[in-house]
C-alpha positions as CSV (number, residue, x, y, z in Angstrom):
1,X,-63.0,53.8,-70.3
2,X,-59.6,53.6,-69.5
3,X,-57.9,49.9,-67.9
4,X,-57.3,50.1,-64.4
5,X,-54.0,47.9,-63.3
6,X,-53.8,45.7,-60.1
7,X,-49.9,45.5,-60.0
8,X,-48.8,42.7,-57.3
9,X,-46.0,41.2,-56.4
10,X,-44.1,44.6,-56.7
11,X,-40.2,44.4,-56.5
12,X,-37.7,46.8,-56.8
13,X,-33.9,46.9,-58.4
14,X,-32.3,50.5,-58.4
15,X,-34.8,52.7,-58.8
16,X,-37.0,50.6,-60.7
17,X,-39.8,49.2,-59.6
18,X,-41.3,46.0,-61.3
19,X,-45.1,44.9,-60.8
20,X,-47.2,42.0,-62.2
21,X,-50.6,43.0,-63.8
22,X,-53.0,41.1,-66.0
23,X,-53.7,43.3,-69.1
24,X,-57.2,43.4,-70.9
25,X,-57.2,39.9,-72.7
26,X,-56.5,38.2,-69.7
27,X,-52.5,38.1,-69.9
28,X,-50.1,38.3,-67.4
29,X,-47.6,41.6,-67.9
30,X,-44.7,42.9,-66.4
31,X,-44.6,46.2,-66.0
32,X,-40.8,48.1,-65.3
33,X,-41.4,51.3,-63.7
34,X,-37.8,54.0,-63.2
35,X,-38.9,56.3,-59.9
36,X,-36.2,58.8,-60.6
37,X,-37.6,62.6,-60.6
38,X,-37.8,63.6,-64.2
39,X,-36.9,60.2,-65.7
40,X,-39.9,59.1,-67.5
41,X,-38.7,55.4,-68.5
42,X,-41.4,52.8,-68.1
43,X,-41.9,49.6,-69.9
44,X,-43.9,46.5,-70.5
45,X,-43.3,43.0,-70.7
46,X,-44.2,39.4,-71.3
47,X,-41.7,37.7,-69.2
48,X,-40.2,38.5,-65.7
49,X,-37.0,37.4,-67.1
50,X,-37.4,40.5,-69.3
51,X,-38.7,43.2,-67.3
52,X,-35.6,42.0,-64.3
53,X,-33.0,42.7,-67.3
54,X,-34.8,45.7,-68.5
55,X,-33.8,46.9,-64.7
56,X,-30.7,46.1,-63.8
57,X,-29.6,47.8,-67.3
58,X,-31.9,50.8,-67.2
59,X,-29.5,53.9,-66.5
60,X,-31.2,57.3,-66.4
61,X,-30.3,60.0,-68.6
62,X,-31.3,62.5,-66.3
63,X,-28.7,63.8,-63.6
């Protein structure tokens, strides 16, 4: 059965969007999200720190 995610407190930098979800065990996660057509780029993380870095760098390759 595949996990279902709960993302809260959602915010977005660029075209990311970032969203908070607690992942099987229990943790809390922080999942970057690009919303660009055809860009594909999506990431998780332990920290917000991370995932608010992980935005503000994130360039697409697409154009």
């Amino acid at each position: 059965m595949p996990a279902r995610y709960n993302f809260h407190s959602v915010m977005r930098i660029g075209p990311v969007q970032i969203g908070t979800h607690r992942d099987r065990n229990g943790r809390t996660k922080y999942a970057a999200v690009c919303t660009a057509d055809r860009c594909g780029w999506s990431a998780d993380y332990t920290s917000q720190t991370a995932a608010q870095l992980a935005a503000r760098t994130h360039r697409c390759r697409v154009r």
